[in-house]
Each structure stands twice: as structure tokens, then as C-alpha cells.
C-alpha positions, 0 to 999 in steps of 0.5 A: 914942633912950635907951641904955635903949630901945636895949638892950631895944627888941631884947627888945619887938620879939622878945617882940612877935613870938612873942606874935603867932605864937600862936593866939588860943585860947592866951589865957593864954601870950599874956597872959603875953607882953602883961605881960612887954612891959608889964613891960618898957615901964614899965622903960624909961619909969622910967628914962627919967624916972629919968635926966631928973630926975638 
């Protein structure tokens, strides 16, 4: 694994976890927690191509 999906993967599993606890009627706290995980995933993946391409 890259040091940048060590680092955040800890962040996606937790936000992961409190967006599967809410109720499904709670649609927008869980859309909100569905774009910070997004959010997060294309982090990564551009600095995993960031860093390839060095």
C-alpha cells in the first residue's frame, strides 16, 4: 500500500462506518458522508499517479 493510502485509509474506514450507522431516511448526512469519502478516494488515487509519474 502507499503511504498516502496508509494515512487516510484509517479516515474511510471510520467515515464509512458512521455513514452505515445512520438511518436510510437521513438522505442528505449520508450523501454528505458518501462525498467526503469520494472526496477523499480521488485524493489518493491523484497522488498515487502524482507520485508514479515523478
Amino acid at each position: 500500500m502507499s503511504p498516502v493510502r496508509i494515512q487516510y485509509n484509517p479516515i474511510i474506514t471510520q467515515l464509512l462506518r458512521e455513514h452505515d450507522q445512520l438511518p436510510h431516511d437521513r438522505v442528505a448526512e449520508r450523501k454528505s458522508f458518501q462525498r467526503k469519502i469520494l472526496f477523499l478516494m480521488d485524493m489518493i488515487k491523484f497522488s498515487e499517479d502524482e507520485a508514479a509519474f515523478a
